[in-house]
C-alpha positions in Angstrom: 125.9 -43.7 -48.1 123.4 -46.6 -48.6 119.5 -45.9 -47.8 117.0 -48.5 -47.2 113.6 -48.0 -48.5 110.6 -50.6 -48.5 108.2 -50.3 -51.2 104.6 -52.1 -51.3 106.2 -55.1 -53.1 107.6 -55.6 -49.7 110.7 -55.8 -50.6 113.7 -53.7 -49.6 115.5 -51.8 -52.3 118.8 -49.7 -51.9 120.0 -47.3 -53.5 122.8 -44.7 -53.4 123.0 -41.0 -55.0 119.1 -40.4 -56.1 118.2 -36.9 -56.9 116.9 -35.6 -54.0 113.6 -33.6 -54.6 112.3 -31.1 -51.8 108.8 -29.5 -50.7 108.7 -26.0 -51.5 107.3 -23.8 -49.3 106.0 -20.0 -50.0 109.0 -20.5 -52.4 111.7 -21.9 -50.1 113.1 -25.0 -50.1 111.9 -27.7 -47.6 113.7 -31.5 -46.8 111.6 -33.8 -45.0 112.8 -36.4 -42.7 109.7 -38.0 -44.2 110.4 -39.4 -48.0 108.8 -41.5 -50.7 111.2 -43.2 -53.0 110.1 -42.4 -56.8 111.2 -45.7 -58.3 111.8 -46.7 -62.0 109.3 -49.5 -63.1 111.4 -51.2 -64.9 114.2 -51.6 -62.9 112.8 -51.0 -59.4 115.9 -47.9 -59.3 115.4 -45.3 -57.1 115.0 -42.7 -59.1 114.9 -39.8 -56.8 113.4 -39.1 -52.7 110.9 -37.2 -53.1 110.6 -35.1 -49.5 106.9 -34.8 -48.2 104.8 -32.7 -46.3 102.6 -34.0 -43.9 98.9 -32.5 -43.3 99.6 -30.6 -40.4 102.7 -28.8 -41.7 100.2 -27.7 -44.8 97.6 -27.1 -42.6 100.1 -24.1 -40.8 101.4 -23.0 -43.6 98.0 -22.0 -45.7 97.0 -20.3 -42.5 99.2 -17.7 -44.0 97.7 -18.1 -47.5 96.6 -14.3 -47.6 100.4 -13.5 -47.8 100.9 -15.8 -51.1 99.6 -13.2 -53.4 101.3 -10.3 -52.2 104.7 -10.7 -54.4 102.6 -10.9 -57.4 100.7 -7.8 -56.7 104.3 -5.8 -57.5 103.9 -7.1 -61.2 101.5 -6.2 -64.1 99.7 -8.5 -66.2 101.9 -7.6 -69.0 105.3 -8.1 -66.9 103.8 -11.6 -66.1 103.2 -12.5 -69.5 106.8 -11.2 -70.4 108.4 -14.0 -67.9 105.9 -16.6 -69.4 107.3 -15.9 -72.7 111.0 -16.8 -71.2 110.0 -19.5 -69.0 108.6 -20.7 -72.4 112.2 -20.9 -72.8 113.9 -22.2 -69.8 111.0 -24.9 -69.6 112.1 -26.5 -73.2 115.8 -25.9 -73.6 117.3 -25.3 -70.6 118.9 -26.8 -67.1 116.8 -25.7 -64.2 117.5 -26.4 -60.9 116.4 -29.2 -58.3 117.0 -27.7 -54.8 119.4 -25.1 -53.4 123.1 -27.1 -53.6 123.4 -27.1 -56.8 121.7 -29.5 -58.2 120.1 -29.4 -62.0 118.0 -31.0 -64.3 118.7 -30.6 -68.0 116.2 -32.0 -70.6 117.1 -35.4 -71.2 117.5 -36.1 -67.3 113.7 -34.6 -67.6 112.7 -37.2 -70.1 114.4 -39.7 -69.0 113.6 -39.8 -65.3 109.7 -38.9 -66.1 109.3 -41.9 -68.4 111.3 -43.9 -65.9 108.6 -43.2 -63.1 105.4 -42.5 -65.2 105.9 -45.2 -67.5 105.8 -42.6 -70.4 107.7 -43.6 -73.1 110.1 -40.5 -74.5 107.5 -39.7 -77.4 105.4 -38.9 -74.9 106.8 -37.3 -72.3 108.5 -34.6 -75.4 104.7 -34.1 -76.4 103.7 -33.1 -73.3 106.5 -31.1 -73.1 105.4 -29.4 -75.8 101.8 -29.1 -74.7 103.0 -27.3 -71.9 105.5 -25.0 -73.7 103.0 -23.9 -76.2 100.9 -22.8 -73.0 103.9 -21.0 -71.5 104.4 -19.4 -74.9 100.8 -18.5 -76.2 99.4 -17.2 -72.5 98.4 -14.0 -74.0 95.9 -15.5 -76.6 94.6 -18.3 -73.5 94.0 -14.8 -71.6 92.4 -13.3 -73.9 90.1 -16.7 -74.0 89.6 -17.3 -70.7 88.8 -13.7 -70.1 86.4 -13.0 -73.4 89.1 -10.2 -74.8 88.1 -8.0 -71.4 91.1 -5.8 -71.3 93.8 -7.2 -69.3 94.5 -4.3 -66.9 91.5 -5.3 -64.9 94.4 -7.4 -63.4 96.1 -4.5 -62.4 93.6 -2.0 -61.6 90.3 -4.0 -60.9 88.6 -2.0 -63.3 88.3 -1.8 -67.1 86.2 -0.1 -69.9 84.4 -3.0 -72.1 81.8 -1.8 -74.6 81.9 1.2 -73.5 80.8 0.4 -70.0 82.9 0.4 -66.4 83.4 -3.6 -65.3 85.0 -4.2 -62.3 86.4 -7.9 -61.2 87.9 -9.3 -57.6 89.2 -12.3 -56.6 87.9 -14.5 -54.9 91.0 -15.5 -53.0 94.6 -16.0 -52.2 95.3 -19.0 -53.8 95.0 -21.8 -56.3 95.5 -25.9 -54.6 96.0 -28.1 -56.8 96.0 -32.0 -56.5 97.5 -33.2 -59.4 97.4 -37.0 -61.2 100.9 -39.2 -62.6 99.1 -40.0 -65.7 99.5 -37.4 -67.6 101.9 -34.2 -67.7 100.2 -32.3 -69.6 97.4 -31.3 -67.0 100.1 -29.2 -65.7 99.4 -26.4 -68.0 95.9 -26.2 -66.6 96.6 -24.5 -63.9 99.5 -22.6 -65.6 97.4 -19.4 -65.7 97.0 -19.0 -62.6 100.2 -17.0 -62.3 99.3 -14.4 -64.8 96.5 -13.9 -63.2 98.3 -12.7 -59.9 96.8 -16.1 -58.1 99.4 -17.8 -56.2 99.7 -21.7 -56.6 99.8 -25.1 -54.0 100.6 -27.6 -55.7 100.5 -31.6 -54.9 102.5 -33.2 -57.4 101.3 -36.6 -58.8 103.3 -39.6 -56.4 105.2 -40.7 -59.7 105.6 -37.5 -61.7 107.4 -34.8 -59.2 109.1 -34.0 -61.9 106.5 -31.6 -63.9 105.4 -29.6 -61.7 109.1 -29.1 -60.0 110.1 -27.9 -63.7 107.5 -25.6 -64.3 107.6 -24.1 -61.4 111.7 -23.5 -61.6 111.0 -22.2 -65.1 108.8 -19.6 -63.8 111.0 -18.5 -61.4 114.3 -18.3 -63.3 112.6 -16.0 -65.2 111.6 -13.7 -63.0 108.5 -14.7 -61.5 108.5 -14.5 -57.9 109.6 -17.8 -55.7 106.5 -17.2 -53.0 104.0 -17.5 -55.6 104.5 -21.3 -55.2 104.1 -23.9 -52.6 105.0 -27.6 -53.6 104.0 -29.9 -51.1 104.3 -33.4 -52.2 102.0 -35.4 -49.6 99.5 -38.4 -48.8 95.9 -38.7 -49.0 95.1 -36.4 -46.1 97.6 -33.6 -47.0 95.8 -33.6 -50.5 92.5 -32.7 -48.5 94.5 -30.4 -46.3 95.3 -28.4 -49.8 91.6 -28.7 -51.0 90.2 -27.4 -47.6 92.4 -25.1 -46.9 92.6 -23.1 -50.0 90.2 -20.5 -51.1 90.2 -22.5 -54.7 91.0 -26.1 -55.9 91.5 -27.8 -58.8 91.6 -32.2 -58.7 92.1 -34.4 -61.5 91.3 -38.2 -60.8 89.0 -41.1 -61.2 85.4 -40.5 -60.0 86.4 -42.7 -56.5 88.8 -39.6 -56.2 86.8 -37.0 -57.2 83.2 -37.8 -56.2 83.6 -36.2 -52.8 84.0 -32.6 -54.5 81.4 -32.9 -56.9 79.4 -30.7 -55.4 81.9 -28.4 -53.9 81.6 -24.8 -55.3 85.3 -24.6 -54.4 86.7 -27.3 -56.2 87.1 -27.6 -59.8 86.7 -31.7 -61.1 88.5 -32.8 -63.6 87.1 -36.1 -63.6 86.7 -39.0 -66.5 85.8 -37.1 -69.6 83.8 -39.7 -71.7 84.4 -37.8 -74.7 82.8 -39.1 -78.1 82.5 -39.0 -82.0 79.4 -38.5 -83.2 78.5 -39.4 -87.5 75.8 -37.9 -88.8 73.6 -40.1 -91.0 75.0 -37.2 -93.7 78.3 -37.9 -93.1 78.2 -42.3 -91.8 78.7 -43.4 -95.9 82.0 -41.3 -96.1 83.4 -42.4 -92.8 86.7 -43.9 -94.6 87.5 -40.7 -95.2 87.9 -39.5 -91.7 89.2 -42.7 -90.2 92.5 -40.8 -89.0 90.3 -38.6 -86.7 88.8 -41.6 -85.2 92.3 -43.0 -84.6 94.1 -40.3 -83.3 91.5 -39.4 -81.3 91.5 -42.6 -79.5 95.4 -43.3 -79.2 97.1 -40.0 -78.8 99.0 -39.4 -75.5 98.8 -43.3 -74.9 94.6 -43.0 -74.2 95.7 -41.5 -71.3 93.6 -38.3 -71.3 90.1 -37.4 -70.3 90.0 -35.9 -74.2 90.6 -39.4 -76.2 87.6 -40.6 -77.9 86.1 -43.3 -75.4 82.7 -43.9 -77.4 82.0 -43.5 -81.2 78.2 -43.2 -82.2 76.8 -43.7 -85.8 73.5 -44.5 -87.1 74.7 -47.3 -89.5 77.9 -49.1 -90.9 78.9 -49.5 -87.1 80.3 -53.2 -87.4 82.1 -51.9 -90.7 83.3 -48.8 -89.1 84.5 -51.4 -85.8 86.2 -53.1 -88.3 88.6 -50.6 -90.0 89.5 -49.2 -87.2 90.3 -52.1 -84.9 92.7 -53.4 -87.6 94.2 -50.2 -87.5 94.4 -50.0 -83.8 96.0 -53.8 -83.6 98.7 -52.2 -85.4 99.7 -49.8 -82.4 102.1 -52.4 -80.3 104.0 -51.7 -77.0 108.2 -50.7 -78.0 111.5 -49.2 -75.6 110.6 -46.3 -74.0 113.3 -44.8 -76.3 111.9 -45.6 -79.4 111.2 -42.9 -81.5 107.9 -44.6 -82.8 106.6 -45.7 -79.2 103.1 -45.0 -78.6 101.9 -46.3 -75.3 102.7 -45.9 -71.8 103.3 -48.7 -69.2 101.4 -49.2 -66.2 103.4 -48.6 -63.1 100.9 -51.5 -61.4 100.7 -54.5 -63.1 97.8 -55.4 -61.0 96.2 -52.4 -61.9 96.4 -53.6 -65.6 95.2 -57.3 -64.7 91.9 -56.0 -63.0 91.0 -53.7 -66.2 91.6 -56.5 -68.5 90.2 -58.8 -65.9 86.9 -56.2 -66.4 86.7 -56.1 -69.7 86.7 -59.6 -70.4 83.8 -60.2 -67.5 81.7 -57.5 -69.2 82.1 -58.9 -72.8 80.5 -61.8 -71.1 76.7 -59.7 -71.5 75.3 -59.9 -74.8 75.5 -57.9 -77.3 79.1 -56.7 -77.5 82.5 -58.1 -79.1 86.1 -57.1 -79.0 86.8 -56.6 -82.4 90.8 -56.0 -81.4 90.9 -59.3 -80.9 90.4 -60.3 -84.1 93.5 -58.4 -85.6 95.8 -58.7 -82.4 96.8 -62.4 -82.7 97.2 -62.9 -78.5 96.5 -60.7 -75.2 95.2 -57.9 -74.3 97.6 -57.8 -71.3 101.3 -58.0 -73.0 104.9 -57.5 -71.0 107.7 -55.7 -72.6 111.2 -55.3 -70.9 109.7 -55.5 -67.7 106.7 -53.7 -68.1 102.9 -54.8 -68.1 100.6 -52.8 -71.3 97.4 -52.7 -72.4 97.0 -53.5 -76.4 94.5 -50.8 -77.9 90.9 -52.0 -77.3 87.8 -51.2 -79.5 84.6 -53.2 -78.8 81.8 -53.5 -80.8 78.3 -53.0 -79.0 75.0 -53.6 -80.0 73.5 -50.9 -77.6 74.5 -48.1 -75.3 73.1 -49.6 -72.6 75.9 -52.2 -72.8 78.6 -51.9 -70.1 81.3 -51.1 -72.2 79.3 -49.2 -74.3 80.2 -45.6 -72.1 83.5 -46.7 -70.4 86.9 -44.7 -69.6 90.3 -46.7 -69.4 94.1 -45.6 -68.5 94.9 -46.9 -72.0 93.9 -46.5 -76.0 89.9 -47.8 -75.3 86.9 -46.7 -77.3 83.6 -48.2 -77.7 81.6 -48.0 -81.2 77.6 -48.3 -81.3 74.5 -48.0 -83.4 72.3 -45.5 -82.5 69.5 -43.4 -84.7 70.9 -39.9 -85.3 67.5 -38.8 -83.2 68.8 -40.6 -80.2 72.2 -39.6 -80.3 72.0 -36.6 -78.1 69.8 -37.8 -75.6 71.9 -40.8 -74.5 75.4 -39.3 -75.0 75.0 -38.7 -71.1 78.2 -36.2 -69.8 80.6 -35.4 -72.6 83.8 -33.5 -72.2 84.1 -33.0 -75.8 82.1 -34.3 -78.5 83.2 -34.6 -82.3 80.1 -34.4 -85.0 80.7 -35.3 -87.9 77.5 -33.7 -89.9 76.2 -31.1 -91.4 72.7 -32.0 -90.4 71.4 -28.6 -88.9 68.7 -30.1 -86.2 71.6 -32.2 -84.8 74.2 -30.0 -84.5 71.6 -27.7 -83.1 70.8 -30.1 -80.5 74.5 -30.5 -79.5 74.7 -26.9 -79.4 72.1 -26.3 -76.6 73.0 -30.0 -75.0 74.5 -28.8 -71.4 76.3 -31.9 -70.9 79.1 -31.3 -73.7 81.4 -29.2 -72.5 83.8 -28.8 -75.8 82.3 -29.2 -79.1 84.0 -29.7 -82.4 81.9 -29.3 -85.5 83.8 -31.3 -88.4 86.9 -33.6 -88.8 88.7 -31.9 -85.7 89.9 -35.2 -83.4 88.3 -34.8 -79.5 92.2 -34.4 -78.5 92.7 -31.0 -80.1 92.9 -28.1 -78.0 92.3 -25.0 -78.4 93.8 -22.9 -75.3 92.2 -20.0 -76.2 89.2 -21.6 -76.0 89.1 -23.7 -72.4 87.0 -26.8 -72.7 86.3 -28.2 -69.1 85.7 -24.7 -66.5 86.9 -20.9 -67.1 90.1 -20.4 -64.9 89.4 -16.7 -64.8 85.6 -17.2 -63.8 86.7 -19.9 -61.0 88.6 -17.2 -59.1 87.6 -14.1 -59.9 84.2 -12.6 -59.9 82.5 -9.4 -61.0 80.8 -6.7 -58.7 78.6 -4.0 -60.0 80.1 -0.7 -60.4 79.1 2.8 -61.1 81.6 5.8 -61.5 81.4 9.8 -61.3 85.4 10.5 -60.9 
């Protein structure tokens, strides 16, 4: 049967025998009369309907929120981390299913119908596979981190022995929201703890990656996790809020327009723009050939997609000569077929969306005091088409001061500023930092970094911004978001 959908182009696409994607609710399959078409950008196929939930529907359901957790409460820590370790699995190697009539998704469909909606190419979409697996896989050690090696039957029991000393720990309710972004799958795994730590989840998948989150949350419960310790609910603007009111903790990833209006909420978690920079010490600035891979795979892995890619680099001298090297090196990273092996960048789903960032940059490289050094090495556009498909060419731009406006700037694609600045300046203009990279030895600047309370991950050496360590969480402590510690004295 034939199904008419109009999508914002206006235009009216059909289609015939999508993948059909349903809400999940307390673990049971919902289908919506109500459904978004998740549409290939290349090709404008439907790719799958994607049933939604509107706000009132969430609204009910959370109302029963303090039930969510109870399935978990029949595990133990260590029985959680055992179905981790095989949904570690299921998540990488195996079919999982769609909905309740049979329907499965084996690995390739995965890739191939993420990349096809996310505008991932493969490369991609298999590394954040893997980003995600190794979470699945390694949950013990990111426990262990998150919780600072207190014994993990405080889970269980609410009470452990640490130093020698009774601690006790609560939480601080039912459940977990979660309004995730398309941009990048790997975010996922942020929230993945959550289960081990007997917190039930509500999830908004991103509008063109339902895919994720769906496979995650299968893999969990194929092996063994309990079905109502999920809620999927994919939804519009006012069913997102719906999930960040209405339960006891959120997490939201977006731009700062989409995440300004819980900056200040005690129950909401931002993952916002990360602004994440390299500093060179002026010990370090005459040997920065030999760390010119950091700077480059700090700025282009994942596509530039994520809040951890290098958007500013800061040295005291050799800045236009640093610019330089790696803007030649960065002209050589060129949009290919999502299928190919070598491809590096991801498309933009809106073309528009592309126009007005390179629309932006050009009008800002209009102030003084800045140049786009990519453009001497590119040989055309910033804004290219491939098959189909609009891209951003990788973008580094010289500027004279910090105070320039692309000086401290965050773009969907492979962006990074570089910049003079004295190494006794460096820390006081940095501004908010999600991770910083030094490069120096210099013991009064990495001091300063060290008691700087705007970095919030901080690599000391050649480590690139986009290397994470799980056991060591760089933006908010999952455990210390939703559970907290009472006082506690005991005789018996």
């Amino acid at each position: 049967m034939w199904r008419e959908y109009t999508e914002r182009n206006g235009s009216v696409i059909r289609t015939v025998n999508a993948t059909e994607i349903p809400a999940i609710r307390h673990g049971a399959v919902y289908e919506s009369m109500d459904r978004h078409a998740a549409i290939d950008h290349q090709t404008d196929r439907v790719v799958a309907h994607v049933s939604r939930a509107n706000a009132g529907l969430i609204r009910k359901d959370l109302r029963k929120r303090g039930e969510l957790r109870n399935p978990l409460l029949d595990f133990t820590c260590k029985h959680l981390l055992e179905i981790c370790q095989r949904a570690a699995v299921i998540f990488m190697n195996e079919e999982v299913p769609l909905d309740d009539k049979g329907t499965a998704q084996s690995i390739q469909d995965y890739i191939q119908a993420l990349s096809a909606t996310s505008g991932l190419p493969h490369t991609l979409c298999r590394a954040n596979m893997e980003k995600i697996e190794n979470v699945f896989s390694h949950m013990p050690k990111i426990l262990n981190g998150l919780m600072r090696g207190l014994d993990l039957a405080v889970l269980d029991t609410g009470v452990a022995t640490q130093s020698g000393t009774a601690v006790s720990y609560y939480p601080v309710g039912n459940s977990l929201g979660v309004v995730l972004p398309s941009n990048s799958p790997g975010v996922n795994s942020i929230w993945m703890p959550a289960i081990p730590l007997k917190i039930p989840v509500v999830l908004k998948p991103g509008r063109d990656d339902p895919w994720t989150p769906y496979r995650i949350v299968r893999s969990f419960v194929a092996a063994g996790c309990p079905a109502e310790a999920f809620c999927i609910y994919p939804c519009d603007h006012e069913g997102a809020n719906a999930i960040l009111n209405g339960c006891d903790r959120s997490l939201i990833f977006g731009d700062e327009k989409t995440t300004a209006p819980y900056s200040n909420n005690p129950t909401v978690q931002v993952h916002g723009p990360g602004w994440s920079k390299i500093l060179i010490g002026e010990d370090f600035v005459d040997r920065w050939e030999d760390f010119i891979d950091v700077l480059f795979n700090s700025v282009v892995t994942n596509g530039g997609r994520s809040c951890i890619n290098a958007s500013a680099i800061l040295a005291p001298s050799r800045g236009l000569e640093i610019a330089e090297a790696l803007a030649e090196k960065l002209a050589q990273v060129r949009p290919l077929p999502r299928e190919d092996k070598d491809a590096r960048l991801a498309a933009f789903l809106n073309p528009e969306f592309a126009g007005s960032i390179d629309r932006s940059i050009d009008r800002d490289l209009q102030t003084p005091g800045a140049e786009d050094i990519t453009a001497r090495f590119r040989g055309g556009d910033r804004l290219v088409e491939l098959e189909g498909s609009a891209y951003l060419l990788p973008t580094l731009v010289f500027c004279e001061s910090f105070d320039h406006p692309l000086a401290n700037r965050e773009f969907l694609f492979p962006y990074v500023s570089v910049v003079e600045i004295p190494q006794d300046r460096m820390v006081d203009e940095i501004g908010p930092t999600l991770v910083a990279t030094a490069l120096t030895r210099d013991a009064v600047l990495v001091d300063r970094l060290l008691r700087c309370p705007l970095v919030d991950r901080l690599n000391l050496g050649p480590i690139p911004t986009t290397r994470v360590e799980w056991d060591q969480p760089h933006e908010g402590n999952l455990f210390e978001f939703l559970y907290r510690r009472r006082a506690i004295q005991k005789v018996f």
